[in-house]
C-alpha positions as CSV (number, residue, x, y, z in Angstrom):
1,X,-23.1,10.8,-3.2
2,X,-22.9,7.4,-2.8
3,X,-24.1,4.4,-5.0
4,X,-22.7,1.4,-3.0
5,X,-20.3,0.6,-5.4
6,X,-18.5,-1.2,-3.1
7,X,-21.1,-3.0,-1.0
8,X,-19.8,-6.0,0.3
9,X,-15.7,-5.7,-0.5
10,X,-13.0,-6.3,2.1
11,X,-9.7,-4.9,2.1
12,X,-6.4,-3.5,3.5
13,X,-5.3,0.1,2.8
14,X,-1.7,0.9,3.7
15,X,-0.4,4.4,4.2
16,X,-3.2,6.4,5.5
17,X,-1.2,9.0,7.8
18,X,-3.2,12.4,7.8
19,X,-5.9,14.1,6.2
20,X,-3.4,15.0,3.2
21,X,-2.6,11.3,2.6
22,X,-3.8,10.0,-1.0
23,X,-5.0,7.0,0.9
24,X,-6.4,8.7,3.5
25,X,-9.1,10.6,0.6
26,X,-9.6,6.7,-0.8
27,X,-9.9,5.1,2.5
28,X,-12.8,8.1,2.9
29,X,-14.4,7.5,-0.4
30,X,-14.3,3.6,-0.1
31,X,-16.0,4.0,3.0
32,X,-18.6,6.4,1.3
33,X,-18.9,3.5,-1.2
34,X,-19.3,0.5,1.4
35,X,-16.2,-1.1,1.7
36,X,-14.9,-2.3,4.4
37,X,-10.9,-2.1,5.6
38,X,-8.5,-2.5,7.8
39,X,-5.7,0.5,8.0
40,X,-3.0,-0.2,8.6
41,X,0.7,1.9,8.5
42,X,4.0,1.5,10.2
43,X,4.0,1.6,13.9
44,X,5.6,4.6,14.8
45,X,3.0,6.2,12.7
46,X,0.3,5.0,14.3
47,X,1.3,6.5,16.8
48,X,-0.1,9.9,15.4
49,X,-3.7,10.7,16.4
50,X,-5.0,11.5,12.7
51,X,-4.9,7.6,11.3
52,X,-7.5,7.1,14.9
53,X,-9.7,9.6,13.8
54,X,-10.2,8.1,10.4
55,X,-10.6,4.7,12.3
56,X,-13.4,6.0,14.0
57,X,-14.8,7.5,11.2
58,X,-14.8,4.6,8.7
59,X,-15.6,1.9,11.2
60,X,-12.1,0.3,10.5
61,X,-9.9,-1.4,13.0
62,X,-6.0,-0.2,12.6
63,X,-3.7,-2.9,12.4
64,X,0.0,-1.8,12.6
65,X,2.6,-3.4,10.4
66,X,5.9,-2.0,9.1
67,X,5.7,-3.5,5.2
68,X,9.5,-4.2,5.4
69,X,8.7,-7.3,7.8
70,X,7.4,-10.2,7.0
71,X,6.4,-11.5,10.1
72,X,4.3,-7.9,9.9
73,X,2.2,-8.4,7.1
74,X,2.3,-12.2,8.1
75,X,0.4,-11.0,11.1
76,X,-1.8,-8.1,9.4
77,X,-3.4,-10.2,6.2
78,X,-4.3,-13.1,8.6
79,X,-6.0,-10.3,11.4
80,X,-7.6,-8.8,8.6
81,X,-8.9,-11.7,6.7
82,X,-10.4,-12.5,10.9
83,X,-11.7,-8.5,11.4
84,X,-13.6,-8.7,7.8
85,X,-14.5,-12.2,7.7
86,X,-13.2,-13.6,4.9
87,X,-10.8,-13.2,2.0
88,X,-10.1,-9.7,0.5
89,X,-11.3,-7.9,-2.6
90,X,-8.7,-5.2,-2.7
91,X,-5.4,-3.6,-1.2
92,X,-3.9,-0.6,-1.8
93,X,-0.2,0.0,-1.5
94,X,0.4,3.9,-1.0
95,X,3.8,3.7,0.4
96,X,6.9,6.1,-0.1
97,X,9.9,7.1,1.7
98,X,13.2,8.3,0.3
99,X,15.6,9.8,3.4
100,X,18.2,11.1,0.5
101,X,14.8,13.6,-0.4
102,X,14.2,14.4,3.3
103,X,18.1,14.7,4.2
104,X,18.7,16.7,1.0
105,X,20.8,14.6,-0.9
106,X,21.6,15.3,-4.4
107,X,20.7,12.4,-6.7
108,X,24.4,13.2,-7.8
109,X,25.6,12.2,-4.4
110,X,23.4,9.5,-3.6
111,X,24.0,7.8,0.5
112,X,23.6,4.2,-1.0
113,X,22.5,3.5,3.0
114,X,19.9,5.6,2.7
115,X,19.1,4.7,-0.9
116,X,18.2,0.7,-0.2
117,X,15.9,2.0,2.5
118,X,14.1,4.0,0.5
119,X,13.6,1.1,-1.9
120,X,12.7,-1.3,0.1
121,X,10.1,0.8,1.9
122,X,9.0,2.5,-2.0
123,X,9.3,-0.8,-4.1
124,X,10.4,-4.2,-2.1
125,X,7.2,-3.6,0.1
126,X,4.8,-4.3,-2.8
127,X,6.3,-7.3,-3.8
128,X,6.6,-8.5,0.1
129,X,2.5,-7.6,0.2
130,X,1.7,-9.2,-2.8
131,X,4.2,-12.4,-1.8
132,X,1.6,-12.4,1.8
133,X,-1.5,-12.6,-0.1
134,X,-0.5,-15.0,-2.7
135,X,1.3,-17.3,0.2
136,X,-2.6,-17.2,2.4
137,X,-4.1,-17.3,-0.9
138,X,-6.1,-14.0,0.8
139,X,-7.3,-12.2,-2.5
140,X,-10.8,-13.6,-3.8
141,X,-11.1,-14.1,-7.4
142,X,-11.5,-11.3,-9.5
143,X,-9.8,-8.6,-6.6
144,X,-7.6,-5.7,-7.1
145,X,-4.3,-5.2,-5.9
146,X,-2.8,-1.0,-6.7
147,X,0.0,0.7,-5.7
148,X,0.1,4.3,-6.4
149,X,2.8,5.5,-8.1
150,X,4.3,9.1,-10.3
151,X,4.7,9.8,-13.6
152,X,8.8,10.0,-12.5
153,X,9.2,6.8,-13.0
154,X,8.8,7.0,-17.3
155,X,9.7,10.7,-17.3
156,X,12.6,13.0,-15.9
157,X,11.5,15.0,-12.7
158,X,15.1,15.8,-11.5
159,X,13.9,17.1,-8.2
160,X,12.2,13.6,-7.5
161,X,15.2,12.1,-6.6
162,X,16.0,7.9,-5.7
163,X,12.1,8.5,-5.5
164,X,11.6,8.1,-9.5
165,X,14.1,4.9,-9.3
166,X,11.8,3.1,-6.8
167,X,8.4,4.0,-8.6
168,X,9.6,2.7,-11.5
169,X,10.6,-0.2,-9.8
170,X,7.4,-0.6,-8.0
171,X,5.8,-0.4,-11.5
172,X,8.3,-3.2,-12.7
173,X,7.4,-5.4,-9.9
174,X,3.4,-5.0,-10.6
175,X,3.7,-5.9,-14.1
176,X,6.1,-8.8,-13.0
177,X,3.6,-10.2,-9.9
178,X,0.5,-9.1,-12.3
179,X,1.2,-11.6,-14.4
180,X,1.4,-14.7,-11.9
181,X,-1.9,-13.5,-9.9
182,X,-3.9,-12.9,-13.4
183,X,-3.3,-16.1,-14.1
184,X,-3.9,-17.9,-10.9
185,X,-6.9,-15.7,-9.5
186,X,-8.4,-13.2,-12.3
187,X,-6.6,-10.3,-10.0
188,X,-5.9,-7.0,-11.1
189,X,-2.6,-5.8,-10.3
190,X,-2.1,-2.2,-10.9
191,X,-0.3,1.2,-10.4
């Protein structure tokens, strides 16, 4: 059921891979609501088929960026602000990656490599998004700005890995950047 509750708001949701994505289910029900978005995901996942399908679906153009390059998001907040005709009302951040989790490291026996990856493409990434919009002034008054994050990073989940170190830094860096955009522009930042 839909009530429009989101008539009228731009935005960019990151991480929308397959039909099992978090963002992919919000991208959906924003959609259902009235937004309109740009998707947008690391290149060699846009690749996959899936993230075209939900394009097609929600009338939304893709936009590829990796969110560990500046020139990237340079290049994706000033395409989207052109696609959606104006300045944005939200963004979502639903990015992860830890390759000590997929490589089977032991949090004990951490590759450090791997490890600054991991946080960088978890963590580092909100604060280079947020950095973007602040820098093109591209989040209206009163907008929202979320990243989603786990309850690992406040509690012990030992099978969560780096992963719990680099939500709770995310949610370090949304109180921290919060701050400077609820003062400047009334925006939420959130997690």
């Amino acid at each position: 059921m839909s009530n429009n509750l989101l008539a009228g708001k731009r935005g960019i949701i990151f991480g929308a891979l397959n039909r099992d994505s978090i963002a992919w289910k919000i991208a959906e029900k924003a959609h259902a609501q009235g937004a309109k978005f740009v998707l947008t995901n690391a290149p060699t996942a846009i690749r996959m088929v899936e993230i075209k399908d939900l394009a097609a679906r929600t009338g939304s153009e893709i936009i590829p960026a990796d969110a560990t390059n500046m020139d990237d998001l340079e290049n994706l907040f000033t395409q989207s602000q052109e696609i959606l005709g104006g300045k944005l009302d939200f963004v979502l951040h639903s990015i992860g990656m830890s390759v000590n989790v997929r490589k089977g490291k032991h949090y004990t026996d951490l590759n450090y490599s791997w490890l600054e990856k991991g946080w960088d493409v978890s963590a580092v990434s909100f604060h280079r998004v947020m950095q973007v919009a602040w820098k093109q002034e591209a989040i209206n008054d009163w907008g929202s700005i979320l990243a989603l994050t786990y309850i690992a990073a406040q509690r012990t989940f030992p099978d969560y890995n780096d992963m719990a170190d680099n939500k709770a830094y995310l949610e370090s860096i949304a109180r921290s950047f919060g701050y400077h955009w609820g003062v400047r522009n009334k925006v939420r930042v959130n997690t």
